[in-house]
N, C-alpha and C positions, 0 to 999 in steps of 0.2 A: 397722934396716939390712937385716936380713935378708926381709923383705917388700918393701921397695924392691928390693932384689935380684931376685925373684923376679919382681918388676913388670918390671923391668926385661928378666930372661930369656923372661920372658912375652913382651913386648913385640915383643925382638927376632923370638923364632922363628913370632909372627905376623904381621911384615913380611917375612919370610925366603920365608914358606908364599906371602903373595900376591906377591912376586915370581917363586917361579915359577910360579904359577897364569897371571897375566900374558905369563910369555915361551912359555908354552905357546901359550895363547890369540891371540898375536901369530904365531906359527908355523903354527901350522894355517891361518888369514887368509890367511897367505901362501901358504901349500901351494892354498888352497883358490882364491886368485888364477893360481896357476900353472896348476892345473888348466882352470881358467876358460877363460885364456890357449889353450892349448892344443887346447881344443874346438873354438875358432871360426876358430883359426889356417886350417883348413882350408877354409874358407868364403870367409875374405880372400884365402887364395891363388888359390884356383879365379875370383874375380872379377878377380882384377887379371892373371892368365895368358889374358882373354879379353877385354883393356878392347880391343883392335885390331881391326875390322870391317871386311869387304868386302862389296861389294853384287853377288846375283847376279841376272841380270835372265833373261827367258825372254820372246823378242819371240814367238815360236807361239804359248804358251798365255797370255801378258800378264799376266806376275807379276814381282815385285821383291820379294826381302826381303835384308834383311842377315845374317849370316854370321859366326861366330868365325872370324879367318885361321889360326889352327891347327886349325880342324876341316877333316875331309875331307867333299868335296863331289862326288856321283857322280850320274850323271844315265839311272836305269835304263829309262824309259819301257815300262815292264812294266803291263800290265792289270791293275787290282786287283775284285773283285766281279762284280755280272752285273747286266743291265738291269731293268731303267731305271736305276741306282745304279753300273754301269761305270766305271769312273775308270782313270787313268794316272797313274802314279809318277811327275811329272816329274823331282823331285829329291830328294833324301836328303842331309842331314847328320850326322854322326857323330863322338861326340867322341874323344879321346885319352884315356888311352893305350892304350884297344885298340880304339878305330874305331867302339863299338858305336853302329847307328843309334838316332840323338836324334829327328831331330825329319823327316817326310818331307812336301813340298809335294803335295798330288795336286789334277787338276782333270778335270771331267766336259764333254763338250764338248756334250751335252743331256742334260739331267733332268727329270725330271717329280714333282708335288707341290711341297708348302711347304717351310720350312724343320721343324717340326715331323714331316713324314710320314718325312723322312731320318732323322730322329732314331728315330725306332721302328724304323724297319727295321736303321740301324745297332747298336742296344741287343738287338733280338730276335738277329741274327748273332751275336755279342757272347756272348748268353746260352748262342748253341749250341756257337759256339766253347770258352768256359771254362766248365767247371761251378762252378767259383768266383768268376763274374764278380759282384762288388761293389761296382754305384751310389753314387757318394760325392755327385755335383753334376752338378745338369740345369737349363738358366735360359737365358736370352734374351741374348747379348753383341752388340757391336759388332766388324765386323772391316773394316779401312781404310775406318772409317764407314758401314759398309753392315750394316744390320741383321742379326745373325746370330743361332748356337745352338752351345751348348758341351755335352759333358758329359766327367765324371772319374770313373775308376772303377780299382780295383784288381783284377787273378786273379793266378791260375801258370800258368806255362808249364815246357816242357823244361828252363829255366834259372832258374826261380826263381820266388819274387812280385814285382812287378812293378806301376807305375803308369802310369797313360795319361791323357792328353787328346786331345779332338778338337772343332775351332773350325771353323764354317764359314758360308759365306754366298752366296747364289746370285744372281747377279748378270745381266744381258743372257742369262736361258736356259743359265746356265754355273755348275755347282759348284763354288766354292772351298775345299779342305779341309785344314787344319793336324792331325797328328799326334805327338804326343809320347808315348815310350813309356819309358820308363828303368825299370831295376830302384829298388825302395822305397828302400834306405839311400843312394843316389845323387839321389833327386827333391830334395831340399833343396838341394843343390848346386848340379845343372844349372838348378833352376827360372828364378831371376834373368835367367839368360843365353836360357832361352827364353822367356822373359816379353819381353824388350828384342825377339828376332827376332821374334816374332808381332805388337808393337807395330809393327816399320818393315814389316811385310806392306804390299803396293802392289798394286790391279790398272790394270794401265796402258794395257788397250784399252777 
């Protein structure tokens, strides 16, 4: 009897142990789900606070893109660079909640060179401007099906570190050029959304 007993005490206080081994192991899961939960929440909200789009069009410089309708849209027409690479600011977008500019349309109203010779010259500025300018991607894209050039690259500025794109493509003797600039722990966020505007880019002369 007394061995069966002890079987028995055995027994219990080793079902006892994986019971709460178990309800541990099921709590952290859970915690670890919550966590989960929580990461991405901010991803889904910033997507569906910009599922609503308007289109700006610009009959002067003959461009069309689309637009978050809670972002602000400002139309500086300010000189950027020097010649033969000269550009104008047509437009600027920026998002909430403190406006900062996202992403700015510029266009050149004559250029000279390839699409390739822009690209050096814009990388060489680049290198003079940041001493920590960072080459992440340089390659050949499409922009409203017209052959174009990208590159991505990270520095600092007065406000921080900081990611950038720049897409463009020269069309009828005229540079088209997309800008996106966002500080680093915001590029995951805004990307989607400037992925969608660079996609409905239009030149419409």
């Amino acid at each position: 009897m007394d061995v069966n007993n002890n079987f028995i005490i055995v027994s219990l206080m080793v079902i006892f142990t994986l019971c709460i081994t178990l309800s541990s192991i099921i709590e952290l899961n859970a915690e670890g789900q919550r966590e989960d939960f929580n990461i991405i929440t901010p991803n889904q909200s910033n997507i569906s606070n910009v599922e609503k789009f308007e289109t700006y069009e610009n009959s002067k410089y003959g461009i069309k893109i689309d637009y978050p309708s809670n972002w602000l849209k400002t139309e500086p027409g300010s000189t950027i660079g020097l010649g033969p690479y000269k550009q104008i600011n047509v437009v600027t977008f920026s998002s909430p909640p403190k406006n900062d500019p996202v992403l700015m349309v510029i266009v050149a109203n004559k250029t000279a060179g390839t699409l390739t010779d822009f690209a050096s010259e814009e990388i060489n500025q680049h290198r003079i401007i940041y001493p920590d300018f960072n080459l992440l991607k340089l390659g050949n894209v499409n922009l409203d099906d017209n052959p174009g050039y990208n590159f991505i690259f990270n520095a600092s500025d007065a406000n921080g570190k900081f990611k950038a794109a720049q897409i463009w493509t020269i069309k009828d003797n005229k540079l088209f050029l997309l800008v996106n600039t966002v500080s680093e722990h915001l590029s995951p966020l805004t990307w989607p959304t400037i992925q969608r505007m660079i996609d409905s880019f239009e030149i419409v002369n």
